[in-house]
Every structure is written in structure tokens, then in C-alpha cells.
C-alpha positions in Angstrom: 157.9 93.3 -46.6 156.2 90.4 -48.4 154.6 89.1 -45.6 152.2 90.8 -42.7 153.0 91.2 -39.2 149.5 91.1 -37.7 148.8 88.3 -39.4 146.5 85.3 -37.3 148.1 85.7 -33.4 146.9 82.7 -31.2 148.4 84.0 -28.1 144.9 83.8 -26.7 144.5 80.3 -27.3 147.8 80.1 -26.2 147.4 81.9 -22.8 143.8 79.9 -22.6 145.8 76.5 -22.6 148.2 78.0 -20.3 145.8 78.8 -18.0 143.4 75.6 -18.2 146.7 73.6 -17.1 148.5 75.8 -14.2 146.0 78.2 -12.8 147.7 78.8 -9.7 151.1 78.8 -11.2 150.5 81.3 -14.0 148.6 83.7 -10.7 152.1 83.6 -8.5 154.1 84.1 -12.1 151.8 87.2 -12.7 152.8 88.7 -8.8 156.7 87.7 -9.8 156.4 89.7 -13.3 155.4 93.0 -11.2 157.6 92.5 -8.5 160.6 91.7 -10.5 159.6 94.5 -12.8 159.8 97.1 -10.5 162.8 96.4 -8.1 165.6 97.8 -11.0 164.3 101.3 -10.6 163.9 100.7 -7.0 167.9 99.7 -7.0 169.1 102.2 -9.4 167.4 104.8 -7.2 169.4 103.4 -3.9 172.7 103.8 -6.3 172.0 106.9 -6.7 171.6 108.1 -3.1 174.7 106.2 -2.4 176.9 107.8 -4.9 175.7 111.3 -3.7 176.1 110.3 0.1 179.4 109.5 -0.4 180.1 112.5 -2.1 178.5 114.4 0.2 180.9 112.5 3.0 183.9 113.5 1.4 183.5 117.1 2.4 181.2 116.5 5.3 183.1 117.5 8.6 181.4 114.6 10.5 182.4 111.6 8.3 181.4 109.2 11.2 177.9 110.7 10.6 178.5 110.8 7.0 179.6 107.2 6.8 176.7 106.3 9.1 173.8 107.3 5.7 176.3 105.8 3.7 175.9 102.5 5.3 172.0 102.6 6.2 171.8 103.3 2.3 174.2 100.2 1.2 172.1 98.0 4.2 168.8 98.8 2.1 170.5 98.2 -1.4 171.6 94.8 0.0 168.2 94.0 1.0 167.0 95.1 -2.4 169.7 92.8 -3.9 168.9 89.8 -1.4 164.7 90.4 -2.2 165.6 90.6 -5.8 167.7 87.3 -5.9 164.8 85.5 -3.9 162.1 86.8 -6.3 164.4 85.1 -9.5 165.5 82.2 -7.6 161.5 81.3 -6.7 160.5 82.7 -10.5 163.0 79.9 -11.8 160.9 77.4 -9.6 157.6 78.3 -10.9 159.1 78.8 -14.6 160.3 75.4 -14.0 156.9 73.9 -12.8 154.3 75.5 -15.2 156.9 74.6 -18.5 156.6 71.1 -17.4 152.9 71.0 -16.6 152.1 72.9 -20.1 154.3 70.5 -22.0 152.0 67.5 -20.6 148.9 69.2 -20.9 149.5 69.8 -24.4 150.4 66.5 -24.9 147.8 65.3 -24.0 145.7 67.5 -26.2 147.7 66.2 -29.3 147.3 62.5 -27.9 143.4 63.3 -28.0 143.1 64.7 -31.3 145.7 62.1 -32.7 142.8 59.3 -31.3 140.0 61.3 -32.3 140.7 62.2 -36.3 139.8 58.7 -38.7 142.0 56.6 -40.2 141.7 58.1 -43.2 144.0 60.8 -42.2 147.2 58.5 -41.5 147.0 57.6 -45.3 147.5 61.3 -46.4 151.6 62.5 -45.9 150.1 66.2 -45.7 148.4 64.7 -42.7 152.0 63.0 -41.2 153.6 66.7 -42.2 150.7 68.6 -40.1 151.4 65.8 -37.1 155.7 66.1 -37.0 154.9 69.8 -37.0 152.5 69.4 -34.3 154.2 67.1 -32.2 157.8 69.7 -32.7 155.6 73.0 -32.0 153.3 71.8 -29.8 154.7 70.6 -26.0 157.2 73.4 -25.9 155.8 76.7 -28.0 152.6 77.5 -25.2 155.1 77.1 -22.8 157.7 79.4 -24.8 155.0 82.0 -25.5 154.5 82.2 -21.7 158.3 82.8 -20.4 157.6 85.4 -23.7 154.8 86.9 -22.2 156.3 87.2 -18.5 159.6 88.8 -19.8 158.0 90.9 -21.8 156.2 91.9 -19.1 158.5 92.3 -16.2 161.1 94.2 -19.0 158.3 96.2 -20.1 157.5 97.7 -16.1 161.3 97.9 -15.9 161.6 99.8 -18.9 159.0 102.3 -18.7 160.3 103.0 -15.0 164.1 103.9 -16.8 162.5 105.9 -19.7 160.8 108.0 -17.0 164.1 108.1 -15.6 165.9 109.5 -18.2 163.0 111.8 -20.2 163.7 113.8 -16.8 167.6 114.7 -18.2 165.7 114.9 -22.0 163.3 113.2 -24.0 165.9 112.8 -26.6 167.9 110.6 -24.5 164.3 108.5 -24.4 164.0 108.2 -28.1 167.5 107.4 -28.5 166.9 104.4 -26.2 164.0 103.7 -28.4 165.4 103.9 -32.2 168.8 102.0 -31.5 166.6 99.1 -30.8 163.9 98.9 -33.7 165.9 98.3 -36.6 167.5 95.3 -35.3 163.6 94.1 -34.0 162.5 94.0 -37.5 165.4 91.9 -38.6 164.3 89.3 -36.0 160.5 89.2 -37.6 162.1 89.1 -41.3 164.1 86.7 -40.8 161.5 84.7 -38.7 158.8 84.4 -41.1 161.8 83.0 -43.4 162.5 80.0 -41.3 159.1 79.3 -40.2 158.1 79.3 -43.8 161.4 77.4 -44.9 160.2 74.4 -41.7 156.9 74.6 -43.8 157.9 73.7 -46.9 161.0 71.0 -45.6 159.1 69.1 -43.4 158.5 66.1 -45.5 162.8 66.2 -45.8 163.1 66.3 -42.0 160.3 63.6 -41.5 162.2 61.7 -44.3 165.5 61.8 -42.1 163.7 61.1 -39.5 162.6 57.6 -40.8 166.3 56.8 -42.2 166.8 57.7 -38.3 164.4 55.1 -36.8 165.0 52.0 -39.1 168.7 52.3 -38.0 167.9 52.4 -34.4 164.5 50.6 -33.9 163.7 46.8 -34.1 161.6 46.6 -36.6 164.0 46.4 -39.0 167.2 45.4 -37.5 167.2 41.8 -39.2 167.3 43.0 -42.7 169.3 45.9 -42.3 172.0 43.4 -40.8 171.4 40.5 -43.1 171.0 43.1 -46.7 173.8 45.1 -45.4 171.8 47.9 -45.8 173.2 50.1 -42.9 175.4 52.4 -45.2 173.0 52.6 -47.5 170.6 54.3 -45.4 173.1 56.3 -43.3 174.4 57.7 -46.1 170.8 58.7 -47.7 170.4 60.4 -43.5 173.0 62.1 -43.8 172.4 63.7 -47.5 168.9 64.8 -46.0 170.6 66.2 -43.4 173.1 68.3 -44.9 171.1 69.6 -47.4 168.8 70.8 -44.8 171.4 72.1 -42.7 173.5 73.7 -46.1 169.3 75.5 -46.4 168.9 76.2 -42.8 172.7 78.1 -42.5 172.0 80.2 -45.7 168.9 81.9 -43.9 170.8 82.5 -40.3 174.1 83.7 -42.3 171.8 86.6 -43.9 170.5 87.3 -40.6 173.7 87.6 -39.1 175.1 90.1 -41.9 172.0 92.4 -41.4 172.2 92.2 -37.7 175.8 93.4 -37.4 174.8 96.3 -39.3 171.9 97.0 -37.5 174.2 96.8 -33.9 177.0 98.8 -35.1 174.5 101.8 -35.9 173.3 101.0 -32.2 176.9 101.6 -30.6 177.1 104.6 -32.1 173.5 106.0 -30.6 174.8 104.5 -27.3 178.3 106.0 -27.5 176.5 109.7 -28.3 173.8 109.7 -25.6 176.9 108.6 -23.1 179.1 111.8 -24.3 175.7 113.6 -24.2 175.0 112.6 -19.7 179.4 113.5 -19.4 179.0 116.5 -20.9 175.9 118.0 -18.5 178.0 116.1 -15.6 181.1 118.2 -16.7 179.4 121.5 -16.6 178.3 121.2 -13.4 174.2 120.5 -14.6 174.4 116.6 -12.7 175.8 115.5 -9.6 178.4 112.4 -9.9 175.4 110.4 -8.1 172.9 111.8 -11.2 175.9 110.7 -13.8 175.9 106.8 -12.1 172.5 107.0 -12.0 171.7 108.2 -15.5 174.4 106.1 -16.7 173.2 103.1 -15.4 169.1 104.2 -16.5 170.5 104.3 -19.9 172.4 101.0 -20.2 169.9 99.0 -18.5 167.1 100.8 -20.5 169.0 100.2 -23.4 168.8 96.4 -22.3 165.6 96.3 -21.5 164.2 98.0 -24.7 166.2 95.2 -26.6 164.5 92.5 -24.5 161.2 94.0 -24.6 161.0 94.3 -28.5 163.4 90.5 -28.7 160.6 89.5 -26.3 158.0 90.8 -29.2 159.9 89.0 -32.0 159.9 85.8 -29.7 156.4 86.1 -29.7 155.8 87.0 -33.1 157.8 83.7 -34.0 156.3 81.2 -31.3 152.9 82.7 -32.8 154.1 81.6 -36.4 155.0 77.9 -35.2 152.0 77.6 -33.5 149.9 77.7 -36.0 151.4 74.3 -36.6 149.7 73.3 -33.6 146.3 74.6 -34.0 146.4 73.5 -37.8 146.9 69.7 -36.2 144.1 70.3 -33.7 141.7 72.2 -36.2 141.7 68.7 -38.0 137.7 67.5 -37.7 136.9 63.9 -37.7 134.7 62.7 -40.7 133.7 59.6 -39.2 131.1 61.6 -36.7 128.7 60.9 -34.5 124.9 61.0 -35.0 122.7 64.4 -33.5 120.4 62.4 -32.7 121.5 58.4 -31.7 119.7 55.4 -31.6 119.8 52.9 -29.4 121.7 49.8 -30.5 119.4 46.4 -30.7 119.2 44.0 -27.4 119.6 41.5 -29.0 119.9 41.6 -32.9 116.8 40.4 -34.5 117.8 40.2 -38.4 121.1 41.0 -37.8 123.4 42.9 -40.2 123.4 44.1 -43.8 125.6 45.7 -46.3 123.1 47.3 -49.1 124.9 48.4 -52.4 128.5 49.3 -50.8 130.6 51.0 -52.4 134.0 52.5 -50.9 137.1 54.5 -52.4 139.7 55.5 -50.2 140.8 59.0 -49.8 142.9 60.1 -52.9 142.5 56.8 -54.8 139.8 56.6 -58.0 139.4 52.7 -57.9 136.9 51.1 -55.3 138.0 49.6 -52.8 134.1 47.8 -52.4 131.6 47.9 -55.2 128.1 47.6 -54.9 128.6 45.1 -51.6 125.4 43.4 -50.7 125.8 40.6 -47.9 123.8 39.9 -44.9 124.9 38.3 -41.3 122.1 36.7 -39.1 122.2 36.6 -35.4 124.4 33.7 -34.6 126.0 32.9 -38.1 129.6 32.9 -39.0 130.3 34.0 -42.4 133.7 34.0 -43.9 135.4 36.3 -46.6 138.0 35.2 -49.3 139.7 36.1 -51.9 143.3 37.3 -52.9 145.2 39.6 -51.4 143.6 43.5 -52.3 140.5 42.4 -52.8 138.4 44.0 -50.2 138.0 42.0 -47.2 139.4 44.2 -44.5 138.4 47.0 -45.8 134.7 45.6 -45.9 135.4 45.2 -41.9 136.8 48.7 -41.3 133.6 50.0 -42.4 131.6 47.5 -40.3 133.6 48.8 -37.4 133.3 52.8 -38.5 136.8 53.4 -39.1 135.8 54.6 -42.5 131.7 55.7 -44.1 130.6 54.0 -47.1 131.1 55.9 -50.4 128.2 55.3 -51.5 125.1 52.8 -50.1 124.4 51.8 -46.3 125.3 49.6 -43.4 122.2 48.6 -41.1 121.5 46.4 -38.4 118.3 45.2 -37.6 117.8 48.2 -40.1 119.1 50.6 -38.7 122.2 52.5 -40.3 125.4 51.9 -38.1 125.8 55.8 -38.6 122.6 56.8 -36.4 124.4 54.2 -33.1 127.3 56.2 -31.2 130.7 55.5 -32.3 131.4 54.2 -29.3 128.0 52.0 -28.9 128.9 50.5 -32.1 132.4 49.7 -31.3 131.5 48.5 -27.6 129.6 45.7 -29.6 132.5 44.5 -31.8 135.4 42.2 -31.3 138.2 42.8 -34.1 141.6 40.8 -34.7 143.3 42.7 -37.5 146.3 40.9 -39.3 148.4 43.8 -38.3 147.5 43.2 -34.3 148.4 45.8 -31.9 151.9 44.1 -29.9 151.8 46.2 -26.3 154.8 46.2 -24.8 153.2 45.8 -21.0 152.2 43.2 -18.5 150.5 40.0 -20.1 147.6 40.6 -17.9 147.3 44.3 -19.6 147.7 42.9 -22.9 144.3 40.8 -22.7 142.7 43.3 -20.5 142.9 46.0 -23.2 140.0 43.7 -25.0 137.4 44.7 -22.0 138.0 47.9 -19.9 135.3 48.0 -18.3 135.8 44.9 -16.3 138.7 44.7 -13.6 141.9 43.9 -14.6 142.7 41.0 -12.4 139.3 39.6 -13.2 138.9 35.7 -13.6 137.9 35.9 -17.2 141.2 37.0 -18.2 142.1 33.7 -17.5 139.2 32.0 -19.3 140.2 34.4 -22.4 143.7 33.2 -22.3 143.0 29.4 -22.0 140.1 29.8 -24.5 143.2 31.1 -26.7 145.7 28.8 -26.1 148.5 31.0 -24.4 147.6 30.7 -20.4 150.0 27.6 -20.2 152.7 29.9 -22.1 152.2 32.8 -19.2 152.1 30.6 -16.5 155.4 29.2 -17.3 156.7 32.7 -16.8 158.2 33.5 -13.0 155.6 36.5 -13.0 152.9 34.7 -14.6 150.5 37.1 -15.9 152.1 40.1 -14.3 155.1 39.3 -17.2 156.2 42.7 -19.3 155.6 41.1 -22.7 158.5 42.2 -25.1 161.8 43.7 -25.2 161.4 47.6 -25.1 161.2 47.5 -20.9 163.7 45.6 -18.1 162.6 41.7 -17.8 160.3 41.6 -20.9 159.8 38.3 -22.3 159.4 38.0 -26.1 156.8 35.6 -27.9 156.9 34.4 -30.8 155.0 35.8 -33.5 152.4 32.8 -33.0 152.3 33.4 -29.2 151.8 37.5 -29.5 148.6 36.3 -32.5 146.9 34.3 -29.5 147.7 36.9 -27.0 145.4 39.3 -29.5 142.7 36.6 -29.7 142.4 36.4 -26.0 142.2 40.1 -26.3 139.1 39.3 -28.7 137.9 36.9 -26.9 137.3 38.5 -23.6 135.2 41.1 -25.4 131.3 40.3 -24.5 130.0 41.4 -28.2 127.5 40.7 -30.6 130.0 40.3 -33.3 133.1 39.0 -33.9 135.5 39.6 -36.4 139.0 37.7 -37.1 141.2 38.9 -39.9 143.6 35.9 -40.1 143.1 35.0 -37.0 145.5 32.1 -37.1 148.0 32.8 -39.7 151.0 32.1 -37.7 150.1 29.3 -35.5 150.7 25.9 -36.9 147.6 23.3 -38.1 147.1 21.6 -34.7 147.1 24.7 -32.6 144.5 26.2 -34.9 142.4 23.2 -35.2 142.3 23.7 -31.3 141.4 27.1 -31.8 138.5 26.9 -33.5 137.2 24.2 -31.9 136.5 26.6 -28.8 135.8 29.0 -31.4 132.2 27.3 -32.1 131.6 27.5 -28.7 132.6 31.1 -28.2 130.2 32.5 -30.9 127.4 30.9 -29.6 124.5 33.5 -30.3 126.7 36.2 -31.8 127.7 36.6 -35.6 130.8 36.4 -36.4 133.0 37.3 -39.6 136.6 35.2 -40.4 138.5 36.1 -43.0 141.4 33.5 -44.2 143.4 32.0 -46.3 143.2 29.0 -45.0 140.4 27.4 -46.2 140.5 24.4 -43.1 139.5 27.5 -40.9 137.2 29.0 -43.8 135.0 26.0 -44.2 134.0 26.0 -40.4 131.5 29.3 -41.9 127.8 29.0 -42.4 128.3 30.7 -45.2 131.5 31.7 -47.4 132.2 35.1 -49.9 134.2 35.2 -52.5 136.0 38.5 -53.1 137.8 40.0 -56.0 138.6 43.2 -56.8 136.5 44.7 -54.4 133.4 42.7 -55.4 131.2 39.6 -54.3 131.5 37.2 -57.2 130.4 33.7 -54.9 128.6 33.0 -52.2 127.1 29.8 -50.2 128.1 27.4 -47.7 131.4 25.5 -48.9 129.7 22.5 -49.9 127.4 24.9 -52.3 130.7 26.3 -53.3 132.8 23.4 -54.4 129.4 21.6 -56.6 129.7 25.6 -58.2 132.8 24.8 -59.5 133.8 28.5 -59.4 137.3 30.3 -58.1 136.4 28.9 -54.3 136.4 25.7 -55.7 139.9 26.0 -57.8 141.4 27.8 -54.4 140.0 25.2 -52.6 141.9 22.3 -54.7 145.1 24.1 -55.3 145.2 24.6 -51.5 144.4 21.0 -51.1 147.0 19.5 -53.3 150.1 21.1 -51.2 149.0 19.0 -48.3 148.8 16.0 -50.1 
């Protein structure tokens, strides 16, 4: 075989996660597993004894005696049978309970790790590949391997009890039991590997499908998919993904099929000759009818649990394959890491903050995104950024903020580079409005809250953030005021408008108590008067801390202290606006083109 069977097993992790997230459960599984592994012998035995009791009866003179064993044995089979049946029925309750519990754990770990890794990974597709496989493997396979490991198990007790059984009629009949049941076991691990590897290599198809899928059920796109007509279209480009993958996937399961049959039909044959084999011994007067039940019976259930045992073993070997998936998601290490040794972040900022010979490429690309960036923002002043789409302005703020590490150069305040602060110091310190603001489908109270944490959620300065940003009049209008499910995805949400959700993200900024604040477009889609309202409580909000705006709107822009010109990822300008426009430079054409399309 071209691949190896003891290849990487993580069924020690596995059993480690298991165990972190149902102690207790995974103990009374273990006492199930050896209870439930022992009672078939137990019952087999009772057959056995009732077989030959009622043979015995038949040519006992005293059949009311005779009949009286027969019916003590049958009472302590039925109790066997009831105990057996109770043992399964409470199993299926604690199978039922730790599945569940594993799945959320593991969750959980995948929602950690998908929060921990930098943003840097979401812009790689091997990355989105690793995740889908992740998030497929991950909440079920621990959970899998441990039903694996419990049948295996209990089958395992069961079947070494029949083999015992049987090796005292002959050992043959043993490795009979044994060698029907292997071939078809290796099939299962061949044809395994296959799939797993064939998953590997199509998950960018199914992930690709999986798009097609969410456009032509989510929002986000609904508009244009009703207004381009574009439905078919992508339907039709689903459902090609989909058939080719399932035309792939049916190839592989049609060639296990074929060698399976073959593999069974040389097991009925064993099966049929080790049955001739126990009538044969019975016939010549070497086993009573009650040894021919019960050997009978050791055999066909051995036979069964041999093939679950080993099917257990494939299981295993498979769920071990797939979650690798999992372990290659959460073996993924953050490069954005924290300092050994962390500094103390100023109270308050003396000199404030400076960018010292920047550079920055992003992951895979061979243009910079920032070159040779050299800026500096004082306690207190507001400096904005401009410049054309592309040309560097929020990605100069994502490495403010630590989402990404400068290529080359540093990033110090009151010199001190921002990579000797905790991540999370650093961050505590900085208010951010992206253009691509976060929309959270929850109250309108949570909404702002998510901006401070670490104050109480019905806090009065929610309310100051909210009328600071010019939406508390919109969520007092509403009949649950600020306990209002914003959006549509949840019962009674009401839905703002795109202008109403931007201010609900300011508030958000502006409940933040930090040192810096940073607004990429802050006011894009709220109209002139609104954002000349703004602003004007913007002043007053910054008051001591620095603050960076970036806009194309150069009414907001010449508020700043002082104003950068980007382009293609450098600083070509730089001064207050006044300074700009006597330059004459690209601010000051920018600056008059804007102006003439209000005149």
C-alpha cells in the first residue's frame, strides 16, 4: 500500500479533549463499556443451560421438577436481558450528553484559535481551506473517535469472552473467526486514506459550492442577484461543482463496493464451513444440543463482534485521518505575538506616536503596501490621511492597531516600540471605526456596549455615546428603545439604514476611554448636515487624546491639525490645510476638484 497505517494517530489529543470537556461522563461511559462488554457471554452461557435443561426435561421422569430449572434459568436470562437493555438505554443517554458537550467544547476551541491567528491569515485561501476542514472535522470527529473508542471496547471484552468460548471446541474455529474478518478491514483503511486524501485536495471545490450556496440564500447579495438576474447563473455554476464532486466522490465508494463484495463472499464461505464443522461434532454425539446453540451462537456473535471490533479500528483509523484537519487548524501560531518581557504603556503620552521608516508588504504580495512611512502624532493632535483609494491609509492603521508588524522599520510611542506593550494593552488604548464596520445583529444597547466591556452594559454613558453620535433620538423612537434587536436576522429586529448602522459604530468608538482615536471614513454615509454635527462634538471628544481621520471628504479632513497625503503607499505632502493649498500640490488639486461639485 502506498500509504502507511501508523502514520501520526492523535487519539491522545483526542481522548485529552474528550476528557477536559466531560470528565464525569466519559468515567460512567468507561463502567458502561465493561458492563456492556461482558453481559453477552453472561447470556449465551444462560442459553446454554437452558437448552440442556430442557433437554434434560424431556426424559426427566419428574418434568414438574424439570420444568421448575427450566424456568429459574429463563427468570435469570430475563433479568440478564432486562439489566442488558437498561445498561444500552442509560449508554444512549450518556452517548447522547458527552457528543453534545464535546461538539461545544470543541467549538469553542476553533472559535479561540479563529480570534487568536492575525489577519493576515484570512487573506491566504490555503488558510480558508485549513478553516472549512476544521470547522467540518472538528465538532463531530472527537466525539466520533469516542463512540469508536467505547465500541471498540465493549466489542473487544465481548469478543475475547466468545473466542475463549469457542477455542474450547478448537482453536481453528478461533482463527476462522479471525481471518474472515481482516481482509474486508483493510479495504476499509484503503479506501479511507482515498477519500480523506480526495477531501484534501477538493476542498477549495466544496468551499467554492459553498459560496454559490450562500449568495443565493444570504442577504448580502439578494438585490443584485434579483435585479442582474443572476440567480441561474450561479445555480447552475452550484450545481456543476456539485456534480463533479459527487461524479469524484461515487467513483471511489463504487471501487470500494466491488472489493468489499468479494471480500464478504470469501467470508460466507469461512462461516458456512466452521457451521458444518460444530453440526458435524453435534451429530456424532461429541456436543450436546445445548453445546450446538451455544457454540452456534459464540460463533455468529463472535463473528459480529470481530467485524465490529476491527470496523471499529478502521473508524478510528479514519476519524484519526480527518482530524488531522483539526489539529492542522489549531497548530496555526499567531505572528503578531506578544512581547516576553512587556512594558508598561505611558500614563499619559508625553511625545506621543511615531512611525520611523515603515515599510509593509502583505503576505504573498511583492509591492509595498507602506514605504519608508515617517509621521508623528502628538498628544492631543488630530492628524488626517488622504489620498486615493489603495494608497495606504488603512493599512498604515492596521499596523498602528497590531493587526499586522511592520516589514521593515518601527512603531513607538513615547519611544517605545508598540511590539514591547501587550496586545491587548495596546488595543485597550485605541478607538477604531473601519469603513467595513462590524453590523451586530443584537440589542442596540449591545451594539454600543461592544466599544467598552469593561463597563456595565446598562451604564449611563451608553447614552452619552449614542447622543454624542447622533443615533439616541433614532433608538428612542423604537417601542424597546435601547433593548431594540438591530437588524433582520432575529424576530422584531429593526433595520437602519446604512447611515444609521455608521453612527451606531461611532457611538461604539466613542464610548471607548482611549488615548487614540482612529476613524476610517467615519461619515461616508451620513449626509453634510449630520456630519457637520458630528464633528462638531468630535472636537470636543478628542480633547487630550490624538486622533487619526482618514476621508475623502475634505470638509471633515480640514478640521486636522495636520493633513498626509498618500499615494502608492507613500507620504508625498504634509502640513496643516492652509500649508497645503499655498503648496499647490495634489491636496490642493483634490481639494478644488472636490470644491467645484458643490458649487
Amino acid at each position: 500500500m502506498r500509504f502507511k497505517i501508523f502514520r501520526e494517530w492523535h487519539l491522545g489529543k483526542a481522548l485529552r479533549l474528550v476528557w477536559q470537556s466531560t470528565p464525569n461522563w466519559t468515567i460512567a461511559s468507561a463502567v458502561l463499556i465493561i458492563l456492556q462488554g461482558a453481559l453477552p457471554l453472561l447470556t449465551l452461557y444462560l442459553m446454554k443451560l437452558i437448552v440442556d435443561a430442557v433437554t434434560a426435561g424431556i426424559a426427566s421422569p419428574d418434568k414438574t421438577e424439570a420444568f421448575k430449572q427450566v424456568l429459574y434459568l429463563i427468570g435469570l436470562a430475563g433479568i440478564a436481558t432486562i439489566f442488558s437493555t437498561l445498561c444500552s438505554s442509560i449508554a444512549g443517554v450518556v452517548n447522547e450528553q458527552q457528543t453534545q458537550m464535546v461538539s461545544d467544547y470543541m467549538n469553542s476551541i476553533i472559535h479561540a484559535k479563529s480570534v487568536e491567528v492575525d489577519l493576515e491569515y484570512y487573506e491566504n485561501p490555503k488558510y480558508h481551506d485549513t478553516l472549512q476542514r476544521a470547522q467540518r472535522e472538528g465538532p463531530f470527529r472527537p466525539g466520533k473517535i469516542v463512540n469508536g473508542l467505547v465500541q471498540f471496547c465493549q466489542n473487544s471484552i465481548s469478543l475475547v469472552a466468545m473466542a475463549s468460548l469457542l477455542i474450547t471446541l478448537h482453536w481453528g474455529i478461533a482463527a476462522v473467526l479471525f481471518l474472515t474478518v481482516v481482509p474486508g478491514i483493510f479495504v476499509r483503511v484503503k479506501y479511507s486514506h482515498r477519500i480523506y486524501d480526495w477531501q484534501r485536495t477538493r476542498t477549495s471545490a466544496e468551499r467554492k459550492a459553498a459560496y454559490f450556496h450562500w449568495m443565493l440564500t444570504g442577504e448580502a447579495h439578494a438585490k443584485e442577484i434579483r435585479l442582474f438576474d443572476l440567480g441561474s447563473l450561479f445555480m447552475q455554476r452550484f450545481q456543476n461543482l456539485r456534480v463533479q464532486l459527487r461524479k469524484e466522490r461515487l467513483g471511489i465508494t463504487s471501487r470500494r463496493s466491488i472489493a468489499e463484495l468479494i471480500t464478504q463472499t470469501f467470508c460466507a464461505l469461512a462461516v458456512l464451513a466452521s457451521y458444518l464443522f460444530i453440526a458435524y461434532r453435534t451429530v456424532q454425539g461429541l456436543l450436546t444440543m445445548g453445546d450446538l446453540v451455544m457454540y452456534y451462537q459464540a460463533f455468529q456473535r463472535g463473528q459480529s463482534f470481530m467485524k465490529s471490533t476491527l470496523n471499529s479500528m478502521a473508524d478510528l483509523y479514519e476519524d484519526n485521518l480527518f482530524l488531522s484537519n483539526l489539529y492542522e487548524f489549531l497548530e496555526l501560531k499567531p505572528k503578531v505575538t506578544e512581547p516576553s518581557h512587556p512594558k508598561r504603556f505611558p500614563a499619559p503620552m508625553q511625545t506621543g506616536i511615531v512611525f520611523d521608516s515603515v515599510d509593509f508588504i502583505y503576505p504573498g504580495n511583492k509591492i509595498k503596501a507602506l514605504d519608508d512611512i515617517s509621521l508623528t502624532i502628538r498628544p492631543g493632535e488630530v492628524i488626517a490621511l488622504v489620498g486615493e483609494n489603495g494608497s495606504g491609509k488603512t493599512t498604515l492603521v492596521k499596523l498602528l492597531c497590531r493587526l499586522y508588524d511592520p516589514s521593515s522599520g518601527a512603531i513607538t510611542i513615547d519611544g517605545i516600540n508598540i511590539q514591547d506593550f501587550k496586545i491587548t494593552d495596546l488595543r485597550r488604548e485605541i478607538s477604531v471605526i473601519f469603513q467595513d464596520y462590524a453590523r451586530y445583529h443584537l440589542t442596540a444597547r449591545e451594539n454600543i456596549w461592544f466599544g467598552n466591556i469593561d463597563m456595565k452594559s446598562d451604564d449611563e454613558q451608553i447614552l452619552h455615546a449614542a447622543r454624542h453620535a447622533g443615533i439616541d433620538d433614532v433608538i428612542a423612537g423604537f417601542e424597546n428603545g435601547y433593548e431594540t434587536v438591530l437588524g433582520k436576522w432575529f424576530e422584531d429586529g429593526k433595520e437602519l439604514s446604512i447611515g444609521e448602522w455608521q453612527k451606531i459604530a461611532l457611538a461604539r468608538a466613542f464610548l471607548r476611554d482611549t488615548r487614540m482615536i482612529i476613524l476610517d471614513e467615519p461619515t461616508s454615509s451620513m449626509d453634510a448636515k449630520t456630519e457637520y454635527k458630528v464633528f462638531q462634538k468630535f472636537r470636543d471628544l478628542v480633547q487630550g487624546r490624538s486622533a487619526v481621520i482618514i476621508s475623502h471628504r475634505f470638509t471633515t479632513v480640514r478640521m486636522a491639525d495636520r493633513i498626509y497625503v498618500l499615494s502608492k503607499g507613500s507620504i508625498i505632502e504634509g502640513g496643516s490645510h492652509e500649508e497645503l493649498i499655498r503648496y499647490g500640490g495634489k491636496y490642493a488639486r483634490m481639494f478644488e476638484m472636490q470644491a467645484q461639485a458643490y458649487r
